[in-house]
VOGU-3710 file (C-alpha; in Angstrom, 3 decimals, decimal comma):
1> xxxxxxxxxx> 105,768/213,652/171,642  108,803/211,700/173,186  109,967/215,115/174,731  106,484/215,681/176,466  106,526/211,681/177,734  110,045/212,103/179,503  109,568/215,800/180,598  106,545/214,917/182,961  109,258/212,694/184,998  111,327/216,128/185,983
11> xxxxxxxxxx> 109,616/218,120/188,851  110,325/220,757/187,269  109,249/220,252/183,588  111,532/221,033/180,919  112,139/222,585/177,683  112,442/221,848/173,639  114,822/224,526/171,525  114,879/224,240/167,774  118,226/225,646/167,560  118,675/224,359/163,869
21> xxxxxxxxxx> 119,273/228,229/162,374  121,764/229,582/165,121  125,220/230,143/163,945  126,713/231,736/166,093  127,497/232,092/170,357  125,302/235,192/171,037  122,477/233,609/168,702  122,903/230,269/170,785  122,051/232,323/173,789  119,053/234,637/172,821
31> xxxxxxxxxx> 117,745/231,058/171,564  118,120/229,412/175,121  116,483/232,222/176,848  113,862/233,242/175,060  112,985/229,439/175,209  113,343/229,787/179,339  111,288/232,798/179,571  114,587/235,148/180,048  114,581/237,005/177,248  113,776/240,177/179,621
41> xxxxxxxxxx> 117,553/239,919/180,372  120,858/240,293/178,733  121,127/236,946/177,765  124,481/234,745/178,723  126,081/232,072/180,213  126,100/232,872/183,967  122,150/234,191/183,904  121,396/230,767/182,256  122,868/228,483/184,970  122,001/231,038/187,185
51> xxxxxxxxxx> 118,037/230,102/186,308  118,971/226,670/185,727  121,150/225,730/189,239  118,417/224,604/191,446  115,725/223,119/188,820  114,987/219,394/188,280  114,469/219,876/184,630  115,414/218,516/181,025  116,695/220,609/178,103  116,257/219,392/174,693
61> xxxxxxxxxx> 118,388/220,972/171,890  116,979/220,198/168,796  119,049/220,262/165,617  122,034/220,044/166,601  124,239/220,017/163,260  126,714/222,693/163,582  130,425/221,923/164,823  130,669/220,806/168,480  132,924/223,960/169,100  129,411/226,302/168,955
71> xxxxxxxxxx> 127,568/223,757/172,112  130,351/222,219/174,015  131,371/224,897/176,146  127,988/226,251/177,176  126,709/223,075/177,460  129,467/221,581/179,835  128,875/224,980/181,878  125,502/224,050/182,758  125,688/220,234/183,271  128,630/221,162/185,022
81> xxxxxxxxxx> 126,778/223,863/187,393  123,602/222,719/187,466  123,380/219,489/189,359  119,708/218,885/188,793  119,797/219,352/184,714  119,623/217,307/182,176  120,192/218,184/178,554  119,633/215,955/175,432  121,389/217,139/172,520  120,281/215,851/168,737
91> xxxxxxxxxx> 123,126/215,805/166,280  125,345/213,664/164,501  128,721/214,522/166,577  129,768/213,939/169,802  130,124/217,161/171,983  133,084/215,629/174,074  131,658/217,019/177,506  132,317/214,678/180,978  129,562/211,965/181,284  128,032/212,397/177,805
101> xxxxxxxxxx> 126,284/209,053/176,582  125,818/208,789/173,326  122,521/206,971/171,783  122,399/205,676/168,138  119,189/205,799/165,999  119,296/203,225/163,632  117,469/203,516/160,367  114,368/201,643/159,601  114,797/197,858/158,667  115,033/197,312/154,652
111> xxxxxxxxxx> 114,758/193,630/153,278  117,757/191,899/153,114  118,848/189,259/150,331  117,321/186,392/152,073  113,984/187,858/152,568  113,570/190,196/149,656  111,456/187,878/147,445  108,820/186,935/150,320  105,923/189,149/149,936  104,645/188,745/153,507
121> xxxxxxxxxx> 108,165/189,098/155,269  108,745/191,791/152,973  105,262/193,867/153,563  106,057/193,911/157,738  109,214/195,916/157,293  108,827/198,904/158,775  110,723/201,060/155,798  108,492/199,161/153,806  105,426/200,191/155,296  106,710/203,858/155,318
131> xxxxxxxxxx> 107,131/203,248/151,589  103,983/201,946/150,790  101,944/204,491/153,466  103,621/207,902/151,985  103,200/206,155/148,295  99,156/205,688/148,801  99,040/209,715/149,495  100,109/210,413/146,088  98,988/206,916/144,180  95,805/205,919/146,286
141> xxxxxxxxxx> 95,843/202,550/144,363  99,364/201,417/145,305  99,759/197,975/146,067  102,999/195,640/146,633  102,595/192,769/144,238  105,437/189,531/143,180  105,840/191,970/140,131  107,199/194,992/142,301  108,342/193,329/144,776  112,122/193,030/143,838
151> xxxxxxxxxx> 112,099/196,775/142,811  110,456/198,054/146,077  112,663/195,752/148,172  115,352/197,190/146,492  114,402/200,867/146,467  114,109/200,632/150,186  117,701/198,890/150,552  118,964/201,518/148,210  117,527/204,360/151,000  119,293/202,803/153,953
161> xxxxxxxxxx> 115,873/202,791/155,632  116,232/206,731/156,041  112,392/207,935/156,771  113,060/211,207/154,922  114,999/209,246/151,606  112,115/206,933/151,504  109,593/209,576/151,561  111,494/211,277/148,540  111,137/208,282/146,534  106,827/207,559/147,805
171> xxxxxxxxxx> 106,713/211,612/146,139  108,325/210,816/142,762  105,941/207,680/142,834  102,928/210,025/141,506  104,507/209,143/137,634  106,638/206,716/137,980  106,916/202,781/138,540  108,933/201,476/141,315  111,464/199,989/138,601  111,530/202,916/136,716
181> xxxxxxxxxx> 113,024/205,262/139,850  114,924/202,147/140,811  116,841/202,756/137,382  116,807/206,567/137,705  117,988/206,594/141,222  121,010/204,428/139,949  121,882/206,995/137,606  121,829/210,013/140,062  120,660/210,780/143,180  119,093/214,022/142,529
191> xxxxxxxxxx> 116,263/211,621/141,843  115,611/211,387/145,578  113,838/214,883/145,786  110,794/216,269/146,471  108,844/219,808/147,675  107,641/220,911/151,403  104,471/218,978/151,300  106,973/215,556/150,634  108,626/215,594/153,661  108,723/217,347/156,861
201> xxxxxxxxxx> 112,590/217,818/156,742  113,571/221,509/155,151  115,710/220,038/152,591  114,261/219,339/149,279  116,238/216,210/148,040  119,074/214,091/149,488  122,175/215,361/147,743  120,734/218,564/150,057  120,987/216,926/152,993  123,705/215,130/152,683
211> xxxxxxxxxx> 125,740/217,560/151,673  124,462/219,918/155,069  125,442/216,397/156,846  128,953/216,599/155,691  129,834/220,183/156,043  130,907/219,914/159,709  133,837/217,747/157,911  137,730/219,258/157,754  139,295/219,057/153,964  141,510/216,250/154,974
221> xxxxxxxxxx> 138,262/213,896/156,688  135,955/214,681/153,324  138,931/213,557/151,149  139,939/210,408/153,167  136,693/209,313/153,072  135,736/209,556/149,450  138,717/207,369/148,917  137,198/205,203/151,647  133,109/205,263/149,204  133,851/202,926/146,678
231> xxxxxxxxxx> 133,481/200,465/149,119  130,565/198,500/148,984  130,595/196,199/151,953  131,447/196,716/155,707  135,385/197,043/155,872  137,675/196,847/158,880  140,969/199,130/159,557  143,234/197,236/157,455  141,129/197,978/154,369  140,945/201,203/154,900
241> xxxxxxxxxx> 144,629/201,687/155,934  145,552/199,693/152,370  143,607/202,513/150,177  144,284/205,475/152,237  147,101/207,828/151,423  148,083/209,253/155,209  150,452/207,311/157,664  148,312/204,197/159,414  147,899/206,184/163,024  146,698/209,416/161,023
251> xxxxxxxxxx> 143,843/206,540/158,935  143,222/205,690/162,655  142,753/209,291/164,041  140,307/210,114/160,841  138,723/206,824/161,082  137,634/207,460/164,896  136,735/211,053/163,984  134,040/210,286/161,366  132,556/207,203/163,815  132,384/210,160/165,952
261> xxxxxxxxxx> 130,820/212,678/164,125  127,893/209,688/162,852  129,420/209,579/158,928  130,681/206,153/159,550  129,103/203,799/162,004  131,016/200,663/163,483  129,295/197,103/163,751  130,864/194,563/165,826  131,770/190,892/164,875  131,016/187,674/166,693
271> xxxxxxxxxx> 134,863/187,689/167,453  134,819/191,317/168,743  136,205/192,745/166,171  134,837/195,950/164,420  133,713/196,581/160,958  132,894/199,881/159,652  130,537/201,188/157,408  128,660/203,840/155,098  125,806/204,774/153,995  125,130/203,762/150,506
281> xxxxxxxxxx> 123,563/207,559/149,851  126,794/209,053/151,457  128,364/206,453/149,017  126,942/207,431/146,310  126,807/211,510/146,904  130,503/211,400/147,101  130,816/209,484/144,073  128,794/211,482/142,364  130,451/214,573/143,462  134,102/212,969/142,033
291> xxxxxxxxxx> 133,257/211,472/138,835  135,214/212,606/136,272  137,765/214,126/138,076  141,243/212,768/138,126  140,799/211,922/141,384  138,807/209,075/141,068  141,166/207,534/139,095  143,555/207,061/141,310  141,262/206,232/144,254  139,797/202,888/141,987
301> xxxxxxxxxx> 142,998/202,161/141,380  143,946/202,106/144,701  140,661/199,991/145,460  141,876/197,547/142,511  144,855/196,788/144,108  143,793/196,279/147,547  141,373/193,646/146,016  143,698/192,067/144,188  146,099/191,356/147,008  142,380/190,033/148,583
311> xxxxxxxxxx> 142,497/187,864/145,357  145,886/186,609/145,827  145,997/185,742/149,286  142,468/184,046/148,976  144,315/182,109/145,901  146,429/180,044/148,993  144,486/180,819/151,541  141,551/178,475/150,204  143,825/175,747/149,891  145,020/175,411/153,523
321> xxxxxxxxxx> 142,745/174,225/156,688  141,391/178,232/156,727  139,564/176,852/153,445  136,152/177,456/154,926  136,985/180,676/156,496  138,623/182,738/153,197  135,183/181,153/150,923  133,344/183,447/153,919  135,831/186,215/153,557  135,205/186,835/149,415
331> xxxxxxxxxx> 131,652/186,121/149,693  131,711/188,823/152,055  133,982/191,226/149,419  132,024/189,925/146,595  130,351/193,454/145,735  133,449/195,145/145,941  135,104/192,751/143,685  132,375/192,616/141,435  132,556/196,453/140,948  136,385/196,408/140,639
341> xxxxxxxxxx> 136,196/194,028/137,737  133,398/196,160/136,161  135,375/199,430/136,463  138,696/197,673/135,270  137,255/195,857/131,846  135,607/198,937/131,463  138,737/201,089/131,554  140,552/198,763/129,572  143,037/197,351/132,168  142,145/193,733/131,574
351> xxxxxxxxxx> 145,541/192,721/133,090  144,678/193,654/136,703  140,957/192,266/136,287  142,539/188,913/134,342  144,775/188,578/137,692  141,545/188,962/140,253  139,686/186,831/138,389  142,257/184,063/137,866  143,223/184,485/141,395  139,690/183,193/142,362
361> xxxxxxxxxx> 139,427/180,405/140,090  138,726/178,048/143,015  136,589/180,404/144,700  134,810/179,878/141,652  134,725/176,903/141,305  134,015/175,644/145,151  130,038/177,496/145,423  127,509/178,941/143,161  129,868/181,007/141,011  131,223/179,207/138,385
371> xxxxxxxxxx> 129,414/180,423/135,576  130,279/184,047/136,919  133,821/183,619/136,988  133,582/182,054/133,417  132,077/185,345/132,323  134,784/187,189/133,675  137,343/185,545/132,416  135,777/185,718/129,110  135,714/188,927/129,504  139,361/189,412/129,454
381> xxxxxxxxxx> 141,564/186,433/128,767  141,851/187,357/125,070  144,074/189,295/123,646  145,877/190,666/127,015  149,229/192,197/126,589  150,986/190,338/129,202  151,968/186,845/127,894  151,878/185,518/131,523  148,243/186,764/132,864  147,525/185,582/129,610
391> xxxxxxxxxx> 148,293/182,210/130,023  146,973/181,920/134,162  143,915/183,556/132,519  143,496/181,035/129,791  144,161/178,162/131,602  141,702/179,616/134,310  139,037/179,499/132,393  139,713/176,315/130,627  139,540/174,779/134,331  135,817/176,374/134,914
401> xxxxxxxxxx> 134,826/175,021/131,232  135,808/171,673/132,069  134,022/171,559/135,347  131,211/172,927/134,108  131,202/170,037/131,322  131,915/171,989/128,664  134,613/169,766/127,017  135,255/171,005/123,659  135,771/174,824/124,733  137,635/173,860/127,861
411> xxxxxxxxxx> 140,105/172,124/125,322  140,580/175,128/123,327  141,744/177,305/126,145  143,725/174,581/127,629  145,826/174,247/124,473  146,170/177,678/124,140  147,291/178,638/127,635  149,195/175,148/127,652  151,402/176,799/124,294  151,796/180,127/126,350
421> xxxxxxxxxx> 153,211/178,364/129,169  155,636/176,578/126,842  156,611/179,733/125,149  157,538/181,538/128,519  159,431/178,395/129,589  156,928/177,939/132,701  157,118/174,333/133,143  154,839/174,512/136,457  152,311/176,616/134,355  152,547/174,013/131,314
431> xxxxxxxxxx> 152,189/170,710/133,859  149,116/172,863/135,158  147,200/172,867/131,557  147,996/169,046/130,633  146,740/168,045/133,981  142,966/169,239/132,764  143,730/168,016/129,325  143,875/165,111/130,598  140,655/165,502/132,650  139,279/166,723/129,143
441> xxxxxxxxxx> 140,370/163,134/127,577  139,061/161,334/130,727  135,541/163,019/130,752  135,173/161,535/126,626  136,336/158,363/127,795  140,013/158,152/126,370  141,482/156,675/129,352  145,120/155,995/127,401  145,172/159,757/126,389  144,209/160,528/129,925
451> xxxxxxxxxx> 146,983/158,661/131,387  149,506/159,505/128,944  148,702/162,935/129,873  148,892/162,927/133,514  152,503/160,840/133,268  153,812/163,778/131,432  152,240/166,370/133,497  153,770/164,164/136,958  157,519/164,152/135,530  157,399/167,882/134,765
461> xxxxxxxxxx> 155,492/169,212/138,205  157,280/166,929/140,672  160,198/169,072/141,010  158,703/172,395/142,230  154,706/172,126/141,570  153,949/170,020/145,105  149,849/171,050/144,904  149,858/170,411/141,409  152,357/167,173/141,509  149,904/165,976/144,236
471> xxxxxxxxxx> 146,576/166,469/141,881  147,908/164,903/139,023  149,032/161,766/141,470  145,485/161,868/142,661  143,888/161,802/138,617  145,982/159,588/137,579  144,971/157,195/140,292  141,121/157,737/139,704  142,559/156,621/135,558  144,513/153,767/136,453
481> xxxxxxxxxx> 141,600/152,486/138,748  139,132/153,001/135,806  141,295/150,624/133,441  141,897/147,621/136,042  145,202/149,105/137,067  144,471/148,843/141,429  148,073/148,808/142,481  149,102/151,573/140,528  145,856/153,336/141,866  147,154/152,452/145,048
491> xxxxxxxxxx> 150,325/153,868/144,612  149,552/157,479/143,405  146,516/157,625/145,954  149,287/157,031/148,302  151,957/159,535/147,022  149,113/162,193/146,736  147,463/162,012/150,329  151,119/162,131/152,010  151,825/165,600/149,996  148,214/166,883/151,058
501> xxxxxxxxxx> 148,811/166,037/154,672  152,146/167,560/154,870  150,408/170,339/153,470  147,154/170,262/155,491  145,328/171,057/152,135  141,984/170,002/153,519  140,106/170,469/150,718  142,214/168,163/148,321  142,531/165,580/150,877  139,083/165,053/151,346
511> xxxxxxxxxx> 138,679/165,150/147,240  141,768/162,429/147,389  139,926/160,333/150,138  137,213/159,921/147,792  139,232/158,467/145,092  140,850/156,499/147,712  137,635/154,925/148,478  137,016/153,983/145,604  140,146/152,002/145,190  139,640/150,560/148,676
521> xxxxxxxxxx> 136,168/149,241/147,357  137,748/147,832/144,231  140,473/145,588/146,549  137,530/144,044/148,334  137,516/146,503/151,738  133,778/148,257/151,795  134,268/149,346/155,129  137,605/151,208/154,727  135,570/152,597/151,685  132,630/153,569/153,764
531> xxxxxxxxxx> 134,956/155,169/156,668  136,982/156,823/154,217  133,552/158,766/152,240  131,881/159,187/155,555  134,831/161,251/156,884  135,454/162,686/153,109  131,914/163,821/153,428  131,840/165,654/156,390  134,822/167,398/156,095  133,417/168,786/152,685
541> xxxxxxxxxx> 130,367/169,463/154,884  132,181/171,453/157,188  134,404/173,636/154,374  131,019/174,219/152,745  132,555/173,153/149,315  129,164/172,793/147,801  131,021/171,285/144,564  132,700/168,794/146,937  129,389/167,841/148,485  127,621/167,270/145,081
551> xxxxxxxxxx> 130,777/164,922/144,565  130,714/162,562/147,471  126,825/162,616/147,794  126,826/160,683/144,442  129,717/158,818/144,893  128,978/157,330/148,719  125,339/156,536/147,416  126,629/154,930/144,239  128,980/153,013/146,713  126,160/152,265/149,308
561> xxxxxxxxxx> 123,624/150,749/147,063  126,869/148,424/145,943  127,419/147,840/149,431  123,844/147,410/151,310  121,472/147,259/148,114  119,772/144,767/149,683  118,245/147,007/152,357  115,443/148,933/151,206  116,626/151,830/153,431  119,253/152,106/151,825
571> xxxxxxxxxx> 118,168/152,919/148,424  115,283/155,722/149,926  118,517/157,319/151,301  119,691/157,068/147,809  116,926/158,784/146,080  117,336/161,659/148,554  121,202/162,258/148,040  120,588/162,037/144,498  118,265/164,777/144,198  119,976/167,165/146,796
581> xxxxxxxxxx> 123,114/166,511/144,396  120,749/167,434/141,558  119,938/170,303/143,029  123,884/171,583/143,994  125,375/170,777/140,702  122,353/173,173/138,781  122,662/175,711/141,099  126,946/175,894/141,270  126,116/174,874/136,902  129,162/172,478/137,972
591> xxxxxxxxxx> 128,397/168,905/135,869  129,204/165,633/136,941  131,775/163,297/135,101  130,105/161,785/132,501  131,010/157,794/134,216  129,280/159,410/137,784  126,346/161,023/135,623  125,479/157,662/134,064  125,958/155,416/136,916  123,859/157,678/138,862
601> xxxxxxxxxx> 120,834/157,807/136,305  121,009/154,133/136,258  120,605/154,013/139,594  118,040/156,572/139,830  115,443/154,625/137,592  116,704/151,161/139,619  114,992/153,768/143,160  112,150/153,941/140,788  111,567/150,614/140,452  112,623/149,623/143,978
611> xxxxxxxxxx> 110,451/151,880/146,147  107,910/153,196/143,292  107,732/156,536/141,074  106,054/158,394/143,539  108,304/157,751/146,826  111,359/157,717/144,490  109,961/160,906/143,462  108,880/162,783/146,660  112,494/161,602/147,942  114,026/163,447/145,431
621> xxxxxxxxxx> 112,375/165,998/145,694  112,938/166,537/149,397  116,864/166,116/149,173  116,690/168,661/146,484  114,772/170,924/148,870  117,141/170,110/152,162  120,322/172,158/152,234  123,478/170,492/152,004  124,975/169,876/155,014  121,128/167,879/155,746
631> xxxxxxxxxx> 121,521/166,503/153,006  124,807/164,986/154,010  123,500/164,180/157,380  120,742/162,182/155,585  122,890/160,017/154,105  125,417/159,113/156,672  122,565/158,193/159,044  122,524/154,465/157,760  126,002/154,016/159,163  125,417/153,903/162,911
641> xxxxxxxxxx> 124,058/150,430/163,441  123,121/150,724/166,391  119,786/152,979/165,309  119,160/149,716/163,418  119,233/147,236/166,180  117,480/149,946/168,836  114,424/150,200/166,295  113,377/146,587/167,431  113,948/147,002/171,398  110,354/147,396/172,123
651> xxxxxxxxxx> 109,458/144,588/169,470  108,864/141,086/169,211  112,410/140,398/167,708  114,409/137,164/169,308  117,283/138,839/168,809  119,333/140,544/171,466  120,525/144,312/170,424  124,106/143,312/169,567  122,516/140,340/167,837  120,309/142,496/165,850
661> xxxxxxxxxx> 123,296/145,114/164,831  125,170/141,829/163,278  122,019/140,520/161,606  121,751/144,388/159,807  125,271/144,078/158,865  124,969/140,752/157,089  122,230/142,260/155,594  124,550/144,890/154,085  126,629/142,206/152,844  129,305/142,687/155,198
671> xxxxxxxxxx> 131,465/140,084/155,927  132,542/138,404/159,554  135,678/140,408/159,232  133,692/143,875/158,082  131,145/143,226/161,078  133,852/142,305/163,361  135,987/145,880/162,541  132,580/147,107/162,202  131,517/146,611/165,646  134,985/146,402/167,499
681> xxxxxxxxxx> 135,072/142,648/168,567  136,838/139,814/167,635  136,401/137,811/164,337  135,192/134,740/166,276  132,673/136,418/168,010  131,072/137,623/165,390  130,912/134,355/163,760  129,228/133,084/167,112  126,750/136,228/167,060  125,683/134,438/163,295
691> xxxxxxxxxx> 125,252/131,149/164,613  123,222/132,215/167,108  120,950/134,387/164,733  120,636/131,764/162,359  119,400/129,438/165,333  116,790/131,695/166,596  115,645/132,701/163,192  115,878/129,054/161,830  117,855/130,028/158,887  120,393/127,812/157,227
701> xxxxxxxxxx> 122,279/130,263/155,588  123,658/134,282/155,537  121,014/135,185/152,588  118,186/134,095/154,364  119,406/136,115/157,363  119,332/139,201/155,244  116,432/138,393/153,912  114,696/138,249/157,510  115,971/141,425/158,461  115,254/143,152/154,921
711> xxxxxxxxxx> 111,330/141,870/155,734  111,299/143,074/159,244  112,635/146,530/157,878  109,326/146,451/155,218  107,657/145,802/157,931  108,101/148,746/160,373  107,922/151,140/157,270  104,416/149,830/156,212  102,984/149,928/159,847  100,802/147,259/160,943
721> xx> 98,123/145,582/158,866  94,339/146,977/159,630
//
């Protein structure tokens, strides 16, 4: 069809050759001029430019999967020769001739994991259509309902949006339920086959094909890139250099080769750089093809340790400023390292999967895994041979416990890793454990076993344990400041924030700022508080450490309502945090202290009563639906007072805009000295800014200032009166 569009542009005309069956130079030639209307002649090169040197005319050669060595040199004889010809060539491989450009087709579009579970995004995909068109010739009643969805979503992911795999799978569809192929496919891909009335293609199932696809490929390019299938996700040079067994220029040379010949295909980056990928059929063909031999043995273990140098690196790498950027990198890796893990606890090496896993703990910890990474550590923390990954393991998952609230278990392992450490004389490991034990005696309350604890666990780690020296600083501050202790708050606050900025641990200052605001709040100073959580927040915002954001959007709004709970505002913007902190915590399953869960319950029911069960309600309900980093927006609106002051510019107010920006600061209960830092003026001018409110609003006093402003506020929410 395409050919007959484009040929009518050539004065000339052209001509189509299937030349899918040649093998061989002379049958390459009979081919080309029988097609040409030569085949009177001894066919060769010379008679075919010969016929070919003064046309305006378009060759197509069709089918195009032998070795480049068969086409190149006729082909660069013509185009070479014949000024006026042009020649498309279908294949997988480059030919290598002067002036070639090369033109990818890209397989149909398959659902991704963001759109997989909406019906109507789904049901426009093209391979879905193909699906769904090629099923309704052998199942006329076929429809895509919620209940198929997932498995027809993934049944066209696991095709790579191939037309012929997904017409394979539409043919087997005649007995068989989406999810019951889905499950058969997984097993073997011999289930993606059919007959000639399936598919137009001449191979009857994909193992068939792919196979045909691959045989252009040397012994040393098929081997270096099975070792290069157990990769599930896009991977760049140095992953392939760390599992491959040749020199890094040769894993170059090979990698170009099968980009080249169309078995891997590159993908570029928003950087520039390159990623590389498979096929998941080629994937799984060659896996198939290996399993059971000895070979694949040492190819996953080669995998194994590449991700477990991933592991490692993450392990420091998400405690420096590139925080954000290494939570990216293993989400990225997260299929791969979820098969490692599978194939190691399977094979009975727990000690390599106990290291990934512990490796990640605050990966874990810092998004939606937690309750995954418990699992896994479950999985193999008991019982391992090596006293060591024993212990990290142990104490790992104690740490995931305990955040996930989980107290009495997270003890258990605690103690246990906590003697392991002991016995191997690891005093770094040992400080590690009684730092959560104490957390563990904290979260039930037991503030003196909590800060006997964390004493201990400071005079072992301060010596050569600076992250963990720093963290116990920064718990026993949050301790001290929950029995009345403020200056010795003060003082480990202190101590902990200079280690973290000589560090640049971004992640742990941010979680230290918030304690520090706390303490800052307690000495009488809400607007160091407030600056401190507002620039906590953000930062937490910006890592997208959704456990960190769960944290301070409970914490600032507990602290807000203390600070400005006279402005109805403020307590709507409450009521939204709340939820969207609901929300975080039951997705990450991370729970929240037991002192932050009740205070914010109690404050919860006091939005109820404040702005009504249904508003309370429909603001909860909309911070639960808003993603985080709204969510945090939402509630660090209220602090720019000048939004305040411009709402009543083209109103009735008396009060001048800087006039109006003091009178919603006293209604926060600031005082002269908060508004004056506040605002960047002098103390004495914002006590003449008061006077001069309380004249024009003829008010005798800073309450019934507040209380002006709080009714104005009521005011423009309600609208005006019919």
């Amino acid at each position: 069809m395409i050919f007959h569009e484009i040929s009518e542009d050539f004065r000339h005309g052209g001509c189509f050759v299937d030349i899918s069956d040649v093998c061989d130079e002379n049958g390459l030639l009979r081919e080309l001029s029988a097609a040409l209307g030569l085949a009177d002649t001894a066919p060769g090169p010379l008679r075919l430019v010969e016929h070919l040197r003064e046309l305006h005319f378009l060759l197509v050669l069709d089918g195009c999967d032998r070795p480049r060595t068969l086409l190149t040199p006729i082909v660069a004889r013509l185009a070479r020769e014949c000024p006026g010809l042009s020649v498309i060539v279908t294949g997988p491989e480059r030919l290598g001739v002067y002036g070639e450009v090369r033109f990818g087709l890209q397989p149909l579009a398959v659902p991704t994991p963001e759109n997989r579970t909406d019906l109507v995004a789904v049901r426009r995909l093209p391979s879905v259509q193909l699906f769904l068109q090629r099923t309704r010739l052998v199942r006329p009643n076929f429809v895509l309902t919620e209940e198929n969805l997932e498995a027809v979503s993934q049944l066209c992911m696991r095709t790579d949006g191939l037309p012929m795999a997904i017409e394979f799978a539409a043919a087997r569809m005649k007995l068989l339920s989406p999810q019951r192929l889905l499950r058969q496919l997984e097993r073997s891909l011999s289930s993606l086959s059919g007959t000639e009335f399936d598919t137009l293609s001449r191979h009857r199932g994909m193992d068939d094909a792919i196979e045909r696809f691959l045989g252009g490929l040397t012994d040393r390019e098929r081997d270096f890139l099975t070792r290069l299938a157990p990769f599930h996700r896009e991977f760049d040079f140095a992953a392939a250099d760390a599992v491959s067994t040749t020199p890094a220029a040769e894993t170059r040379e090979l990698l170009e080769a099968l980009v080249d010949k169309s078995v891997l295909a590159t993908t570029e980056c928003a950087d520039g750089d390159l990623l590389i990928m498979m096929l998941g059929l080629t994937r799984q063909y060659l896996l198939e093809r290996v399993a059971g031999v000895d070979g694949l043995v040492h190819i996953r273990a080669a995998h194994a340790r590449y991700f477990l140098s991933v592991a490692e690196r993450a392990a420091a790498g998400l405690r420096s400023p590139a925080h954000g950027k290494w939570l990216q990198e293993i989400d990225h890796w997260l299929p791969d390292i979820t098969g490692v893990l599978h194939h190691l606890i399977g094979a009975g090496e727990t000690v390599t999967a106990a290291r990934i896993a512990s490796a990640l703990r605050l990966y874990w910890q810092a998004g939606t895994r937690i309750r995954e990474g418990i699992g896994w550590l479950e999985a193999c923390a008991d019982g391992l041979p090596d006293p060591a990954v024993a212990a990290a393991a142990q104490r790992s998952l104690g740490e995931l416990l305990l955040y996930r609230g989980e107290l009495d278990s997270a003890e258990k392992w605690l103690t246990r890793a906590w003697r392991g450490h002991e016995e191997l004389d690891d005093g770094t490991g040992a400080a590690a454990c009684l730092r959560r034990l104490a957390l563990v005696a904290y979260g039930r309350g037991d503030l003196v076993e909590a800060d006997r604890l964390l004493e201990e666990c400071v005079a072992i780690s301060w010596i050569d344990a600076a992250g963990e020296y720093a963290e116990a600083l920064r718990d026993l501050a949050e301790c001290r400041r929950a029995s009345g202790d403020l200056p010795g708050a003060r003082r480990a606050v202190d101590q902990a924030l200079d280690i973290f900025l000589r560090a640049k641990d971004v992640c742990n200052l941010a979680l230290t700022n918030y304690v520090q605001a706390d303490i800052m709040l307690d000495l009488g100073d809400q607007s160091a508080a407030i600056e401190l959580y507002q620039a906590a927040l953000l930062q937490m915002a910006e890592l997208k450490h959704l456990a960190g954001i769960a944290i301070g959007l409970e914490r600032f709004a507990i602290l807000l309502t203390h600070c400005r709970g006279r402005s109805t505002d403020t307590w709507r913007r409450a009521a939204h945090a709340f939820g969207a902190a609901g929300r975080i915590r039951a997705v990450t399953g991370r729970a929240a202290p037991a002192t932050t869960a009740i205070q914010v319950d109690s404050l919860t029911a006091h939005a109820r009563v404040r702005l009504g069960e249904e508003e309370a309600g429909r603001l909860a309900a909309a911070g639960a639906a808003a993603g985080p980093e709204a969510a945090v927006a939402g509630l660090l609106t209220p602090l720019d007072c000048t939004k305040f002051a411009a709402d009543w510019q083209d109103s009735d107010s008396p009060l001048t805009q800087r006039e109006a920006e003091v009178a919603g600061l006293v209604a926060d209960g600031l005082t002269n000295r908060e508004i004056a830092r506040r605002l960047g003026i002098a103390e004495w001018t914002a006590v003449n800014h008061l006077r001069k409110i309380m004249r024009k609003l003829d008010c005798s006093s800073r309450v019934q200032v507040a209380g002006w402003v709080n009714r104005r506020a009521e005011e423009r929410v309600a609208g005006p009166v019919e």
